[in-house]
C-alpha positions as semicolon CSV with decimal commas, in nm:
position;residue;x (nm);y (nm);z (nm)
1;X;1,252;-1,338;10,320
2;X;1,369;-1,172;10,009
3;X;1,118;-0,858;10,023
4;X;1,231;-0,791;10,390
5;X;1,609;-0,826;10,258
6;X;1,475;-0,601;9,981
7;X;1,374;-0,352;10,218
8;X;1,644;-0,386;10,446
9;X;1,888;-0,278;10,127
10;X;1,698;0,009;10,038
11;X;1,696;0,170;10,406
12;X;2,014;0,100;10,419
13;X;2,069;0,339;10,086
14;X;1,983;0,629;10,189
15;X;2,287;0,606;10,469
16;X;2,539;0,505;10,233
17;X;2,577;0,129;10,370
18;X;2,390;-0,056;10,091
19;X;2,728;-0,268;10,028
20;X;2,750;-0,373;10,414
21;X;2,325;-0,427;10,391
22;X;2,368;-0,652;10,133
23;X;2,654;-0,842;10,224
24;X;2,525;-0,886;10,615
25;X;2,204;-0,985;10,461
26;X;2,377;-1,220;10,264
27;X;2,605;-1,404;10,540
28;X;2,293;-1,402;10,765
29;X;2,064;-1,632;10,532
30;X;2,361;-1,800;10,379
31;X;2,198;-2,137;10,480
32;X;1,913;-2,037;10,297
33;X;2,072;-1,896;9,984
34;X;2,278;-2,171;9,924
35;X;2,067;-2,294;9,598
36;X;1,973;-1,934;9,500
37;X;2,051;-1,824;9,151
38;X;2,324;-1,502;9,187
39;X;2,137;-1,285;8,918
40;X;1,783;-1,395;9,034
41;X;1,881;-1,314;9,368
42;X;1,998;-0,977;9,298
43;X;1,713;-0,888;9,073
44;X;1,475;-0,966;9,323
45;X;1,614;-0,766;9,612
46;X;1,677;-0,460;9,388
47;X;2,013;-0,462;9,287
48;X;2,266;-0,426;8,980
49;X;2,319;-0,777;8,836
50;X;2,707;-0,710;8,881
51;X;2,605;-0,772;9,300
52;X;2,573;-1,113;9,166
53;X;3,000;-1,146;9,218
54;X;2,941;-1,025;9,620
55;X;2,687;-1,258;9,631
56;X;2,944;-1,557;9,533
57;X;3,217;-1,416;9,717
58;X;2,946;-1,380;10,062
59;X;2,860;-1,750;10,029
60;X;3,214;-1,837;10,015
61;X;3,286;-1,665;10,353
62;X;2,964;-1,773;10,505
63;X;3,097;-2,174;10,404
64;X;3,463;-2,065;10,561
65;X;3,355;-1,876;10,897
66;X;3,135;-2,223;10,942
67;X;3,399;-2,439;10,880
68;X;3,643;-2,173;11,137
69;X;3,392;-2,298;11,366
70;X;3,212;-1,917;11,356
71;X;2,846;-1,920;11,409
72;X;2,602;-1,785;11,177
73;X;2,255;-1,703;11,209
């Protein structure tokens, strides 16, 4: 999962949308990420350590959209 978000990022880099990558990918596998470390996370996928705060900040809108009765993937 993490190399295709990996890749996913990087495509997304070269049209100026890595922010909006990330985050989508993010809210998308929230389920998953749930126990995943912030700065492992980010290293793995390719990005600056300071991601590691949109990372929080995604989970916490993935939890709230769930509870606003919003499905997720």
């Amino acid at each position: 999962m993490y190399e295709k978000m990996n890749e996913a990022i990087r495509a997304a880099t070269d049209n100026g949308q890595k922010m909006a990558m990330f985050h989508y990918q993010v809210l998308t596998h929230a389920a998953e990420l749930q126990s995943a470390d912030p700065a492992e996370f980010c290293r793995v996928v390719g990005v600056h350590k300071s991601f590691a705060t949109e990372f929080r900040k995604m989970l916490a809108l993935a939890r709230l959209m769930r509870e606003q009765g919003v499905k997720l993937a």
